[in-house]
N, C-alpha and C positions, 0 to 999 in steps of 0.2 A: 397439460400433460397428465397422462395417467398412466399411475406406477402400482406394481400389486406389493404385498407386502410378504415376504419370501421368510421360511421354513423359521428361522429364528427371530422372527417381528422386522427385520431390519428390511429399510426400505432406499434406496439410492437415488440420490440425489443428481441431477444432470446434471453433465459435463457444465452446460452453459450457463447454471444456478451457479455450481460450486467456482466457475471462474468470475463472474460476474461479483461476488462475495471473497472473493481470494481464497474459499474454503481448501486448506490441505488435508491430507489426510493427518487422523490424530488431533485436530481441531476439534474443541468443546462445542457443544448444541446446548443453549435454555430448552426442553419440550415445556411445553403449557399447551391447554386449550381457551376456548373462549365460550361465553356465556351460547352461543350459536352450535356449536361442536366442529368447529376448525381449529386444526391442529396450528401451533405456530413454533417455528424454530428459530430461535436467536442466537447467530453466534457470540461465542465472548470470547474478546478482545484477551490475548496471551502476550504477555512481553515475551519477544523471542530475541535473535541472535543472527543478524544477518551475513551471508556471505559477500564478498568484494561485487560479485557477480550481480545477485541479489540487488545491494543496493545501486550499482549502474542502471539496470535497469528498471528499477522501481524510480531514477533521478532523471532518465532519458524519457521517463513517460509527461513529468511535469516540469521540463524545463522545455523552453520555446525552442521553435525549429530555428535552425540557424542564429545560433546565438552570436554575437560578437563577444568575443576571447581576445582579451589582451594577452600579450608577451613579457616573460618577467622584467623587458629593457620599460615596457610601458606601464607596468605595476609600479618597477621603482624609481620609476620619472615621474608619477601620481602620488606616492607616497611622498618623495623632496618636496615638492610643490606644495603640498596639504602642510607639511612639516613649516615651510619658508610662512606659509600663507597662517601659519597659527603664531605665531613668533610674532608676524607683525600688527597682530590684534592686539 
């Protein structure tokens, strides 16, 4: 890809970079170069604050497809049992 570099040095970054890297806007950039003269940008890692939203679908990306979900009748029928089952150790 080749990008020009516009009236105040800044240069834009693709849609398909900055999703690929989660880049938002207001995310920090390392610039550096290298011994060669390529530029390299490293984002840094910001603790942020996520929304309900946010983190559903940040959970729907790395949880398997079709999960099997218990019901709270099967949660607390697995909890008695673990419960019964430690008592008898």
């Amino acid at each position: 890809m080749i990008h020009r570099i516009g009236a105040k040095g800044q240069v834009v970054i693709p849609q398909e970079i900055r999703e690929t890297l989660r880049l938002v806007q207001g995310a920090t950039l390392e610039c550096t170069t290298t011994s060669d003269g390529a530029i390299v940008l490293q984002p840094i890692a910001e603790p942020r604050s996520l929304t309900f939203e946010q983190m559903e679908k940040a959970l729907d990306e790395i949880r398997p497809p079709n999960p099997k979900r218990a019901t709270i009748e099967q949660m607390n029928e697995a909890i008695g049992e673990a419960i019964v089952e430690r008592w008898r150790k």
